[in-house]
MIDOSE-1310 file (N, C-alpha, C; in nm, 2 decimals, decimal comma, always signed):
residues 141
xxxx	+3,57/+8,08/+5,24/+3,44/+8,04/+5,20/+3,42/+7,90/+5,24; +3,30/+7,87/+5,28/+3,29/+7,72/+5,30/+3,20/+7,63/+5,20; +3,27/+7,54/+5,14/+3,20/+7,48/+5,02/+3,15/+7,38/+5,08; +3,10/+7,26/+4,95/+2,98/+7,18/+4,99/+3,02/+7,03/+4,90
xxxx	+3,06/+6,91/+4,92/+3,08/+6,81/+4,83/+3,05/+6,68/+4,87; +3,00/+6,60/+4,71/+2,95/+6,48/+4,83/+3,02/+6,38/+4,77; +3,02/+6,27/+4,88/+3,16/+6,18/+4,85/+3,10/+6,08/+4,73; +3,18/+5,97/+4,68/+3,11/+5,84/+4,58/+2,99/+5,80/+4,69
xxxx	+2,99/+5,75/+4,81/+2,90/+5,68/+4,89/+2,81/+5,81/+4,93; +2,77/+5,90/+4,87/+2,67/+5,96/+4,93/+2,63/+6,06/+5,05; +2,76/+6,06/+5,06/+2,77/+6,13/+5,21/+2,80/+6,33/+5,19; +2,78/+6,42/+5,26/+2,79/+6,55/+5,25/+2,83/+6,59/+5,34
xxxx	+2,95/+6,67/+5,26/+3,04/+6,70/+5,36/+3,06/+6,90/+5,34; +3,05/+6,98/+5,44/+3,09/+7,11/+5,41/+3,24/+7,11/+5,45; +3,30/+7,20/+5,40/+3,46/+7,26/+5,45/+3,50/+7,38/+5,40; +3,60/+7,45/+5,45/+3,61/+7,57/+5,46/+3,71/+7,51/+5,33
xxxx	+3,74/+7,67/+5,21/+3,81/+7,63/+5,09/+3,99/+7,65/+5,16; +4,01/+7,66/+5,25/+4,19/+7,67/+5,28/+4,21/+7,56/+5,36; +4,09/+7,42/+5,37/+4,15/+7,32/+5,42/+4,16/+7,18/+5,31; +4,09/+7,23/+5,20/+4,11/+7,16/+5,11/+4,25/+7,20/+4,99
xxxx	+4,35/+7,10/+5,02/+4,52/+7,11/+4,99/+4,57/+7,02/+4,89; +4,45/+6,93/+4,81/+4,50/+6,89/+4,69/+4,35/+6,83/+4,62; +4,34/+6,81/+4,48/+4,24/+6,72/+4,42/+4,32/+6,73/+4,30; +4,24/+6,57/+4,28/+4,30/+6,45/+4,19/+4,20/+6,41/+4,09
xxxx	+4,21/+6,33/+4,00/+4,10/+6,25/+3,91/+4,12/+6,13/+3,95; +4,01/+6,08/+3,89/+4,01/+5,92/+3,90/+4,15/+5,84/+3,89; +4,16/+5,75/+3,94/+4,25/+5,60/+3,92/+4,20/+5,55/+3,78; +4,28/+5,53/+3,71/+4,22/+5,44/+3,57/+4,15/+5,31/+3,62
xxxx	+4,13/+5,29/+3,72/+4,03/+5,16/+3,78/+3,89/+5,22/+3,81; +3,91/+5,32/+3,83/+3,76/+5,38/+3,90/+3,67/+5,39/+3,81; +3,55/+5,40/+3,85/+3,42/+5,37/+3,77/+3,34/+5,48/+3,78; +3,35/+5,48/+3,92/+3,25/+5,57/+3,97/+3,29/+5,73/+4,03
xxxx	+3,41/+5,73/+4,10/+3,47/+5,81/+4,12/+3,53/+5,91/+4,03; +3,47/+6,03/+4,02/+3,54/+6,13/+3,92/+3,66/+6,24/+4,00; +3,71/+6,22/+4,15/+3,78/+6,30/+4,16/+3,79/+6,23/+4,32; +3,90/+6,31/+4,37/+3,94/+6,30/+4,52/+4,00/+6,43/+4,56
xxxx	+3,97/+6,45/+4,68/+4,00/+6,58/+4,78/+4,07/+6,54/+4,86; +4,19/+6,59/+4,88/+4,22/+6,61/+4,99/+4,24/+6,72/+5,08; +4,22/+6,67/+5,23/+4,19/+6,79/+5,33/+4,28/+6,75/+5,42; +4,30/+6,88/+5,51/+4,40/+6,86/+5,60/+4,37/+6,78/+5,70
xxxx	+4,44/+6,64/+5,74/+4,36/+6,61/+5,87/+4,30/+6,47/+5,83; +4,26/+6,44/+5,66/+4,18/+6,33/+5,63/+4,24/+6,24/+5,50; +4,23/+6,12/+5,53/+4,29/+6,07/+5,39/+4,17/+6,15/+5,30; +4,29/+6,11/+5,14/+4,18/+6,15/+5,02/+4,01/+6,14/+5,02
xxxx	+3,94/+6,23/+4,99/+3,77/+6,22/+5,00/+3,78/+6,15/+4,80; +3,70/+6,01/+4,84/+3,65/+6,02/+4,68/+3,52/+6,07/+4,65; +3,49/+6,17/+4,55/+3,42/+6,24/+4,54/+3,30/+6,21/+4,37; +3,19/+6,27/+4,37/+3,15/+6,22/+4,25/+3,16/+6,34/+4,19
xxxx	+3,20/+6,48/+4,20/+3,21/+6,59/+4,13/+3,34/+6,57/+4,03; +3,33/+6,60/+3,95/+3,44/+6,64/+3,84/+3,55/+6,72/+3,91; +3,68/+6,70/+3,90/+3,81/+6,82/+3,94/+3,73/+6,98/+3,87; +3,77/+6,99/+3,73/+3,71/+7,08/+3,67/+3,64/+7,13/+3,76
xxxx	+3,52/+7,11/+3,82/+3,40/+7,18/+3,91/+3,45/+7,22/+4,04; +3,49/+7,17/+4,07/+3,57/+7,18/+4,19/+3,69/+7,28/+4,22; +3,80/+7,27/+4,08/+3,88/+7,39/+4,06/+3,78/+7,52/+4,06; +3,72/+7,49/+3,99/+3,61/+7,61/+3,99/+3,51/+7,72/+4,11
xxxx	+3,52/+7,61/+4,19/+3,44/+7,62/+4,31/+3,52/+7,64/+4,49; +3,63/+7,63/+4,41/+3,73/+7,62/+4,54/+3,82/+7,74/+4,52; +3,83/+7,85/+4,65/+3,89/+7,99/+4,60/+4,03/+7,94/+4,63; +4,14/+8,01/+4,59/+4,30/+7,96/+4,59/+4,36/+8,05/+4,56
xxxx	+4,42/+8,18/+4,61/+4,51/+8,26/+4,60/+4,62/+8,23/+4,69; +4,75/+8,20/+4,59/+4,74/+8,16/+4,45/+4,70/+8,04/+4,42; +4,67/+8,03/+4,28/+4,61/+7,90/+4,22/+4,69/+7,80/+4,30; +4,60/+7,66/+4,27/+4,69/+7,54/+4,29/+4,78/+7,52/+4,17
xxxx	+4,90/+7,44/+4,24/+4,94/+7,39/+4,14/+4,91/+7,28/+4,04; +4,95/+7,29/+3,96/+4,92/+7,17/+3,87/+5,07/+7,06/+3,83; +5,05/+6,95/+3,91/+5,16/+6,85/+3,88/+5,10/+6,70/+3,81; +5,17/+6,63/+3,76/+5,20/+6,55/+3,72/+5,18/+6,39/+3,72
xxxx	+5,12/+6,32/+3,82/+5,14/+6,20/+3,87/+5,20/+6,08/+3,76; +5,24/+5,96/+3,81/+5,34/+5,88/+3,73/+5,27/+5,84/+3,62; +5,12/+5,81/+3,62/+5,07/+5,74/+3,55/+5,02/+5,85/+3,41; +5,08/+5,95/+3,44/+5,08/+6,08/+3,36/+4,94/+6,14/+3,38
xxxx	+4,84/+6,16/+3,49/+4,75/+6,20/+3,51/+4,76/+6,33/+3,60; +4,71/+6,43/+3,59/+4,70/+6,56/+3,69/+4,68/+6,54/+3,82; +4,77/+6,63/+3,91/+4,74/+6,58/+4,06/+4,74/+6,79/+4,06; +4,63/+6,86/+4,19/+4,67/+6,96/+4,21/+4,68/+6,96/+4,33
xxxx	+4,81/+7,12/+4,37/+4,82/+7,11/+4,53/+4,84/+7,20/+4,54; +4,83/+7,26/+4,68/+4,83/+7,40/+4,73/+4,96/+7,42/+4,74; +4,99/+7,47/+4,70/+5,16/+7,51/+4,67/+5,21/+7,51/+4,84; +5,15/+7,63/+4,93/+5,18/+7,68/+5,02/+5,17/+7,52/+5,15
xxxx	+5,10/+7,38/+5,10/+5,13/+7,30/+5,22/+5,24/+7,21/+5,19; +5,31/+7,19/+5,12/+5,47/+7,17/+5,04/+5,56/+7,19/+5,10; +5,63/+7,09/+5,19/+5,71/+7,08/+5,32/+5,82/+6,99/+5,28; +5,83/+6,92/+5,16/+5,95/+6,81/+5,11/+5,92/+6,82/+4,96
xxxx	+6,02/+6,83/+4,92/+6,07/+6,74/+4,83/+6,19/+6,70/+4,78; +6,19/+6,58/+4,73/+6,31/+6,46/+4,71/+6,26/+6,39/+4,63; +6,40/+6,32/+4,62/+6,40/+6,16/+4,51/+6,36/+6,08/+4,59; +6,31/+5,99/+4,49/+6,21/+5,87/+4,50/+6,30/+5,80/+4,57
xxxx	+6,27/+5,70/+4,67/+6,30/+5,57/+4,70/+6,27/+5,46/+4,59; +6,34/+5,36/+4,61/+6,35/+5,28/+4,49/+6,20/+5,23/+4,50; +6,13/+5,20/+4,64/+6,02/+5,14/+4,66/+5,90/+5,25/+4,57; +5,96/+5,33/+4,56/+5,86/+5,48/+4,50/+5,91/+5,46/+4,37
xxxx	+5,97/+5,36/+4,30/+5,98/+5,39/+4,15/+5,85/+5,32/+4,13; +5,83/+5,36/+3,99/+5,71/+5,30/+3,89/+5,76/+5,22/+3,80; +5,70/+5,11/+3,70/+5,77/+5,06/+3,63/+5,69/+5,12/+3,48; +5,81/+5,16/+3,38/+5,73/+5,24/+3,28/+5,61/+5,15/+3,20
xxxx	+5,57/+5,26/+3,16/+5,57/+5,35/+3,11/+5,56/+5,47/+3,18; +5,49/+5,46/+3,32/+5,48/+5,54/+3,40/+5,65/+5,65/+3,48; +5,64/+5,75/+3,52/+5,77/+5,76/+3,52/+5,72/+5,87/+3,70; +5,89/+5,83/+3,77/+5,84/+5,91/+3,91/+6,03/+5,97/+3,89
xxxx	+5,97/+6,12/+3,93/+6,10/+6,19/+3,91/+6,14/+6,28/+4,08; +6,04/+6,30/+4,09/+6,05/+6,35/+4,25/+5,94/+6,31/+4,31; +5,95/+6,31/+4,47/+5,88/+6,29/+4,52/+5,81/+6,39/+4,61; +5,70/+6,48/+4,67/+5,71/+6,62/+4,74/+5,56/+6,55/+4,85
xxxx	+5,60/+6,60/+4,94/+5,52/+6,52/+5,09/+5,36/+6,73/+5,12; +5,31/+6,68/+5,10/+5,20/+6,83/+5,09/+5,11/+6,76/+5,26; +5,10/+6,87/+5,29/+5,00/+6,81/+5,46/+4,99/+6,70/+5,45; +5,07/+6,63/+5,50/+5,06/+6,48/+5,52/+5,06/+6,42/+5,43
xxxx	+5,08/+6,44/+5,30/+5,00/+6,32/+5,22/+5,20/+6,29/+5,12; +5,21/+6,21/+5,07/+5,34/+6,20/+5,00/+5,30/+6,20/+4,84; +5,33/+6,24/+4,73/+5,30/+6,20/+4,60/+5,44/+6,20/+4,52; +5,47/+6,12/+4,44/+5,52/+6,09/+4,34/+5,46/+6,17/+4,24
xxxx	+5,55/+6,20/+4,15/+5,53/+6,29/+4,02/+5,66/+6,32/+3,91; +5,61/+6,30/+3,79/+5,71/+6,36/+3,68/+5,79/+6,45/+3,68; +5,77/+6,55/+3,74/+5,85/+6,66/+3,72/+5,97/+6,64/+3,79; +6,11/+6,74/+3,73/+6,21/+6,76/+3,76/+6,22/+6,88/+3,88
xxxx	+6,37/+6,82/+3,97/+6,34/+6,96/+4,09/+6,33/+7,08/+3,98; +6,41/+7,11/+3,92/+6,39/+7,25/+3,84/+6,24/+7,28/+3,81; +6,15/+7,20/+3,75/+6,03/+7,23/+3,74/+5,94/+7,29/+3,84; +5,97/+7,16/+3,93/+5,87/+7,19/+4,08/+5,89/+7,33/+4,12
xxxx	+6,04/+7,36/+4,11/+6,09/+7,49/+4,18/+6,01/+7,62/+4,13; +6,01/+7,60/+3,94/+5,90/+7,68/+3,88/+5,73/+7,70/+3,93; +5,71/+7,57/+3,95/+5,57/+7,53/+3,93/+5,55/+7,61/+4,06; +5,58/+7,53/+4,19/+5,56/+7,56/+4,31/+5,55/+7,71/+4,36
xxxx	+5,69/+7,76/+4,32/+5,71/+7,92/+4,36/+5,57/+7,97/+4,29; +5,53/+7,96/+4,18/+5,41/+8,04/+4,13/+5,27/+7,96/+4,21; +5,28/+7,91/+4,30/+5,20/+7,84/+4,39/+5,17/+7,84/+4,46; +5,25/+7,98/+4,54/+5,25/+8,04/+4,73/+5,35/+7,92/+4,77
xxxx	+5,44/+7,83/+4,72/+5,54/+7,72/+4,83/+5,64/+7,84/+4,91; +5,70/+7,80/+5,02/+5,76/+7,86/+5,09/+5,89/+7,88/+5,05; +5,95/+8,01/+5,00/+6,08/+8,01/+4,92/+6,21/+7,89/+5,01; +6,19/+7,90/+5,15/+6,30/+7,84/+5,21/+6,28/+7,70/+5,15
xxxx	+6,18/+7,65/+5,08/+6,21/+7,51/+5,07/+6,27/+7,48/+4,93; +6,32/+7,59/+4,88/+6,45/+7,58/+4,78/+6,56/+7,64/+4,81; +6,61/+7,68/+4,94/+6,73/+7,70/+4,95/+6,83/+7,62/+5,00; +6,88/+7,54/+4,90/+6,96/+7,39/+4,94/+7,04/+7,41/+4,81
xxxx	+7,02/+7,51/+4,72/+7,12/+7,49/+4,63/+7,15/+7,37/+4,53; +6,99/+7,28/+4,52/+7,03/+7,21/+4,43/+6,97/+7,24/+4,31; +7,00/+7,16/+4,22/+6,95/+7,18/+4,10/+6,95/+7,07/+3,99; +6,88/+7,05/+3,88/+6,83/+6,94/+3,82/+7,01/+6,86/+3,77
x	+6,97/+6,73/+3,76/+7,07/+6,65/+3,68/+7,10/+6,66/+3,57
């Protein structure tokens, strides 16, 4: 299906719903911005539509995932563009209260997030992620 969204500045953009691979909420800085899209191919779109509307409006078999970000805010991602994940670099820690437990790289984009590999492993698999990217035999600390 091809949807329809327009950025904070006004601008209108169509895209087909299997190239959009993650959306986010605001930054606790933002004002204006109620969400961000990401698509394959483009940094984050900031958007004035609500995530809510958006989940809504965007088809995903299977659902997106729902993860975590440090600042303890929801990040979603298409399970299936989920090509890494690992521990943080120290440069990738947060300082608390915020907390970064893995790191997982989705079409291009890298995110930090809460969750434990054991989780991801949950979350992801019910996600469409590709079984081979848990076959390494590890498992949480």
């Amino acid at each position: 299906m091809v949807g329809f969204l327009t950025s904070h500045d006004g601008f209108a953009m169509h895209f087909v719903d299997d190239d959009v691979v993650g959306l986010a909420g605001p930054r606790p800085s933002d004002t204006e911005v109620q969400s961000y899209v990401f698509v394959i191919g483009l940094q984050p779109i900031p958007c004035v539509e609500l995530v809510s509307s958006l989940l809504t409006r965007i088809q995903s078999n299977p659902p997106f995932a729902q993860l975590t970000r440090p600042n303890g805010t929801p990040i979603w991602i298409r399970g299936s563009t989920v090509t890494e994940i690992r521990d943080p670099l120290s440069v990738e820690m947060q300082n608390p209260p915020a907390i970064t437990r893995q790191v997982i790289r989705f079409a291009g984009n890298s995110q930090a997030v809460q969750e434990t590999y054991g989780q991801l492993k949950t979350i992801l698999s019910g996600a469409g992620a590709n079984s081979q990217l848990f076959n390494d035999g590890l498992t949480d600390i």
